[in-house]
N, C-alpha and C positions, 0 to 999 in steps of 0.2 A: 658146583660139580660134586663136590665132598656130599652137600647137602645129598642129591641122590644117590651117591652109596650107603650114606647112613638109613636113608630111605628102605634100597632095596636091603639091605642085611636084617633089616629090622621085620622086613616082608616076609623076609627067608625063616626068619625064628618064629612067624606066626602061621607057614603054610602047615596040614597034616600030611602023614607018611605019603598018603595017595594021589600026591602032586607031586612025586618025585622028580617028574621029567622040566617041569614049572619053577624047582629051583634049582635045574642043572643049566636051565636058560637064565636065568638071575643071576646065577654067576658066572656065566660066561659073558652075560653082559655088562657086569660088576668090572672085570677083566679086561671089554671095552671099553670100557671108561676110562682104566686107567691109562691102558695102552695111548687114546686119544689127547690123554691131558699129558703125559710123558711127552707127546709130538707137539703138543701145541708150546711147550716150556724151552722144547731144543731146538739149537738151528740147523739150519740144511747145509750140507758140507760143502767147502770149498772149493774142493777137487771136481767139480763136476761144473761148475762154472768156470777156472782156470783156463783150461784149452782155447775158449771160446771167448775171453779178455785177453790172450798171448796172440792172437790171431789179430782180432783188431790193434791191437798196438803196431803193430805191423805197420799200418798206416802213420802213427805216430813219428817211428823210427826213418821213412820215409821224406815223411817233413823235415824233420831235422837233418836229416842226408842234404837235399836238397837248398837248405838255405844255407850251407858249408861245404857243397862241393865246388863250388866257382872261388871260392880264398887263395887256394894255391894253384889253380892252375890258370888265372886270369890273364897271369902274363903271358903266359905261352899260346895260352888264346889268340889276346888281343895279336898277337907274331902271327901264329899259321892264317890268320881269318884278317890281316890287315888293317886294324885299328888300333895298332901302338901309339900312346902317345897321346890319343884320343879320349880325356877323362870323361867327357859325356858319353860317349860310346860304352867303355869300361864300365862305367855307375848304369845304362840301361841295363846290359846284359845282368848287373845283379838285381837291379830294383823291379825290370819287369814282369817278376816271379810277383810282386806285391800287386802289381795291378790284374795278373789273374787270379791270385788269393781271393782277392774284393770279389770276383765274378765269383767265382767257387763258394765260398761264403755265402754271398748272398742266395746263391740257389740250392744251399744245401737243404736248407727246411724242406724245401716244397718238393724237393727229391728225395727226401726221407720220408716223409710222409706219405709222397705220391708211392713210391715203389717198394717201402721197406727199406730198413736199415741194410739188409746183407746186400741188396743190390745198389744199394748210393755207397759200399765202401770198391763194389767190382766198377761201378762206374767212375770212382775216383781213383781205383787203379789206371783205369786206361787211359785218360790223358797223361800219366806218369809216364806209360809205357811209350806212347805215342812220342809226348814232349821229346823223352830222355831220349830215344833214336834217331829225331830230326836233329839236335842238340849235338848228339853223335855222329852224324854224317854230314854235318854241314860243313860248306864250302866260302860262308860267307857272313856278314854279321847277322842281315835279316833273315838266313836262317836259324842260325844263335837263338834271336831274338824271339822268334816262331815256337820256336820248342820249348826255349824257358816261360812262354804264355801259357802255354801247354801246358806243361808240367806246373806252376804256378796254380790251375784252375783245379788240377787235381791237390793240390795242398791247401784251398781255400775250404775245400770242399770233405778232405778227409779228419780233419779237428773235432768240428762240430759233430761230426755223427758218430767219430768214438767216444767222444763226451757221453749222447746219449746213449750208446747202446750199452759201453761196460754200465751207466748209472741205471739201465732198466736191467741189465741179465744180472747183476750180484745184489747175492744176498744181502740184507740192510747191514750185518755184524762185520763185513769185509770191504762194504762201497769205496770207505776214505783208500784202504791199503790200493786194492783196485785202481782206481782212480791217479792214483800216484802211478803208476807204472808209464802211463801216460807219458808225465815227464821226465821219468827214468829211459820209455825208449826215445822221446826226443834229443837227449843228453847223447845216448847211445849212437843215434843216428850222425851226429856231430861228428863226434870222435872217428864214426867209420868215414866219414867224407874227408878228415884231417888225415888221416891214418892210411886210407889208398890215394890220396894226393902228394904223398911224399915223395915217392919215385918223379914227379911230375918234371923236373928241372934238370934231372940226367938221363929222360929217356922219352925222344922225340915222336906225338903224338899218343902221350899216357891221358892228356887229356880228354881225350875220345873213350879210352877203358874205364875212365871214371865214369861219364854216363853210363855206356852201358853196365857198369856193375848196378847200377840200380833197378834194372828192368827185371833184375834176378829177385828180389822182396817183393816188387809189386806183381810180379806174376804170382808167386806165392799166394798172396792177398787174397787175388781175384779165386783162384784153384780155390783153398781153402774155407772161403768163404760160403761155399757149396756145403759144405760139410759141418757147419755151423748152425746154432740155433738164431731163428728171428727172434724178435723181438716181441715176447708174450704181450706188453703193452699196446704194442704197434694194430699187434693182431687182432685182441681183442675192442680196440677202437675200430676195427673194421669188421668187426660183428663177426667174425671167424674166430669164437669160442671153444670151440673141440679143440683145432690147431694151436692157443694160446695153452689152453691145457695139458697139449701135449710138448710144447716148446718147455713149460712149466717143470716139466718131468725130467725131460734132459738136464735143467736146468738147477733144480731144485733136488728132485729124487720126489717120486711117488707120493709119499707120505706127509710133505707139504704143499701137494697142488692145489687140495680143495682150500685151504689157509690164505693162498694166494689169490686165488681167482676169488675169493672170497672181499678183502683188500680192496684188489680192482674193481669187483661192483659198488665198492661201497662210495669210491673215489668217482666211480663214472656218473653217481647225480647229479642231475645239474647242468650234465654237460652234452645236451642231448643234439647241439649243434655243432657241426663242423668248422665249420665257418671262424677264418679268424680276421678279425681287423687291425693293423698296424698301429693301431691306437691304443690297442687293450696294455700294450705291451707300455705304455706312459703313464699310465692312472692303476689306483686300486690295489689291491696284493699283487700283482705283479709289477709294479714298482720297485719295488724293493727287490735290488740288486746285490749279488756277493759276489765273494771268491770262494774257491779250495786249499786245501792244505796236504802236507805230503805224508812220509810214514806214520807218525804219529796222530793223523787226522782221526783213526779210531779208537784213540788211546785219551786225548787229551780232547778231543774235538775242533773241529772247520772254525767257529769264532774265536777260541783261545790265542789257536795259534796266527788269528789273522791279525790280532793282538797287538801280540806280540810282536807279527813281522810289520808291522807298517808303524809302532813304537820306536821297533830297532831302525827302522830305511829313516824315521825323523831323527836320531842321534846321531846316524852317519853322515845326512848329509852336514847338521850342527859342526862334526869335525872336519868336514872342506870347506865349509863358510870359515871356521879356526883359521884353517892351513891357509885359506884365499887370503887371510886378514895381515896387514904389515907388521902386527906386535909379535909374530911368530917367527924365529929363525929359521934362515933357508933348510938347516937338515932335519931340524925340529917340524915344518910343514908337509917335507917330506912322506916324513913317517907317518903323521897326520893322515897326512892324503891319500896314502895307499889304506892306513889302516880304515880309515870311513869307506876305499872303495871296497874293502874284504868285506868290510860289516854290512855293506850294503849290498853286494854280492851273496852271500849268507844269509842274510834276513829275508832277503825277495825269492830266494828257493826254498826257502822254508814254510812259505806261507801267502806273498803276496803273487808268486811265480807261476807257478800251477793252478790257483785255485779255481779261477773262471771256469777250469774244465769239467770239475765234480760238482761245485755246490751251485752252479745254474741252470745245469740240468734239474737237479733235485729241486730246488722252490719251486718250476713252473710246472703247472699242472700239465698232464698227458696229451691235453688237447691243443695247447700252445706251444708245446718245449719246442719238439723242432724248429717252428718259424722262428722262435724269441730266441734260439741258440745261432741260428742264422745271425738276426740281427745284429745281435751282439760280437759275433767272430767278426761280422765287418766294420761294426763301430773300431774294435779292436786293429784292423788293418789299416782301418785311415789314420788311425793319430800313430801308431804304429809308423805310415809312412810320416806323415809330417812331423813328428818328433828326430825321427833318421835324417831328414829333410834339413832342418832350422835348427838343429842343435848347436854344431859349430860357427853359427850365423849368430844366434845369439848369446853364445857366450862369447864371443868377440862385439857383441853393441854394448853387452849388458856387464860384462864381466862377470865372473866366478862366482863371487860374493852374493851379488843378488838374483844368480841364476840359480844356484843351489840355495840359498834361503827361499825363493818362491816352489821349488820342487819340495825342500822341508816343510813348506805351509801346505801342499797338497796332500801331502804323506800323513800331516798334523788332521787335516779337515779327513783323510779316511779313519783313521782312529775312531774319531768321534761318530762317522757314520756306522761302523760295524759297532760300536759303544751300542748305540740307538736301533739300530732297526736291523744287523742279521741274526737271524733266528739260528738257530744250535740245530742240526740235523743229524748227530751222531747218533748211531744206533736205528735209527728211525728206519721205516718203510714209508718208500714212495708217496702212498695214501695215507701216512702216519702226517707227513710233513704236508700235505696238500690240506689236511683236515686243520691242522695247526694255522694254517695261513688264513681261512677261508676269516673272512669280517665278523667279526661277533656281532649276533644280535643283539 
């Protein structure tokens, strides 16, 4: 680029007087150059993708609502609805949120894919809506139970596609901070289901006000959704290239559309088929599986700190294998024990907690992510459930000791995989990390 300004000035010093107008275009186009290479050095501001990642998170804070609003007001449940007493009863009404996750999950690909991202997050509002008012007006456990399906399918369903969509609308210099919001609103959403469950136990049928406080965010959702950009990627895999460019704009600003859409053709060869088979997603670079990480994901980078946190969840559980052990005094194990849970509390929000949701989007290419982000959110809900399931099962066969030492051997064996085979996507654009993966010849 330098080379042709040197070019053109060198032009300019040898035109005569009567080409005057020949080098007021010379350097005006001198001018374009630099103007273009100034844009191609800077990034596209934050502010303009923001609205449009606080909006999807929405669905985030949702989730977390939902998997905490049944805590406090369970008992009062199980009283108005007739199932006191009843701990099979009690554990459906919480767990059958997880067998409609699974459903939700698994169709989110083909529902983001099929329709767009802004309409799989309004479709993933209104089973909230729906669930959380049967929920609210029932009379009886299987209507309880009905709602929490409900509302369950819409939480299987809303994860996966705000994975992808904050990881296709932001900018590459923001994606990690982005990303993290994710699980600051699921954090968020907890606390509000703790926090309007309090009154629950001095004020008879509060537990009906706690669903419907929920149907107030997910209406939002859906509204604001409207108002939101698609998915430039989404778009432009659907050969609707004007609309990606204009999504680009909102998104970007002006001055780095053609940059982008520039990116995206280079990432679309290759990929000239739709078609995906459940097998791709077991063989070849898309094997190669990760996590995310949280504020600091675009400071230190997604592998540092995944490091780091599955380093740390191995030293922690090492201090409850300690505390489990008989050479350890009763208040000496104590401390122990709490302290390995803090540590391991803290290391797994730091980096093993959140990450599924930013850094698997980004490895899989445009033409996969949806289904592979599917797949994965429901791998994630079945050991999810069977881990919920068998825990206190097996740490009364197996005791302490060798239940946390076999949990420190897993934690030990991730280490070594993200050692080996996760790629660093800091910084990176989409087609930057796609191009990065592809199989060397």
């Amino acid at each position: 680029m330098w080379g042709h300004q040197r070019e053109a000035s060198s032009m300019y010093k040898r035109l005569p007087s009567r080409d005057c107008t020949n080098t007021v275009d010379l350097e005006e186009n001198s001018d374009l150059l630099q103007n273009v290479m100034s844009l191609e050095n800077s990034s596209p501001s934050w502010r303009l993708s923001f609205p449009h990642v606080l909006v999807a998170t929405i669905s985030s804070f949702l989730f977390g609502y939902h998997t905490g609003v049944v805590n406090e007001p369970l008992e009062s449940i199980s009283v108005d609805l007739g199932f006191s007493g009843n701990t099979l009863a009690e554990g459906l009404v919480v767990s059958t949120c997880l067998g409609g996750a699974l459903v939700g999950a698994l169709l989110s690909g083909w529902i983001a894919d099929g329709v767009g991202r802004r309409r799989a997050f309004q479709l993933c509002a209104l089973p909230m809506i729906v669930g959380a008012s049967i929920s609210a007006t029932s009379k009886s456990l299987a209507g309880m139970l009905l709602g929490r399906l409900f509302v369950g399918i819409g939480m299987g369903l809303g994860p996966p596609v705000a994975s992808l969509y904050v990881t296709e609308i932001s900018p590459a210099f923001v994606r990690g901070t982005y990303g993290s919001f994710i699980q600051i609103a699921t954090c968020l959403g907890l606390m509000g289901a703790l926090f309007i469950g309090i009154p629950v136990k001095e004020t008879a049928g509060w537990w009906r006000i706690c669903f419907w406080v929920s149907t107030i965010p997910a209406a939002v959702l859906a509204v604001a959704m409207v108002f939101c950009a698609e998915s430039p990627h989404w778009l432009y895999k659907r050969g609707r290239t004007e609309e990606a460019e204009a999504e680009f704009e909102k998104l970007l600003g002006g001055s780095h559309v053609k940059v982008a859409l520039a990116e995206l053709s280079k990432s679309d060869k290759g990929d000239d088929t739709d078609t995906v088979k459940l097998s791709e997603l077991f063989y070849g670079r898309h094997f190669r599986g990760s996590i995310i990480a949280m504020v600091l994901m675009d400071k230190l980078g997604r592998k540092a700190l995944l490091l780091w946190s599955f380093s740390g969840m191995v030293m922690s559980m090492v201090l409850q294998v300690t505390a489990a052990s008989s050479y350890v005094a009763n208040s000496g194990a104590m401390y122990l024990s709490v302290g390995g849970m803090l540590m391991f509390v803290f290391t797994f929000a730091l980096g093993a907690g959140p990450v599924p949701g930013l850094l698997l989007p980004e490895i899989f290419p445009s033409r996969i992510r949806a289904k592979a982000m599917a797949f994965c959110m429901s791998v994630h809900w079945v050991i999810n459930f069977f881990v919920g399931l068998l825990f206190l099962r097996l740490l009364e066969q197996l005791g302490p000791q060798l239940l946390y030492s076999i949990f420190g051997t897993f934690c030990l064996i991730a280490v070594v995989f993200v050692k080996r085979n996760v790629v660093e996507t800091k910084g990176k654009s989409l087609q930057e990390i796609e191009i990065a993966l592809l199989p060397q010849e």
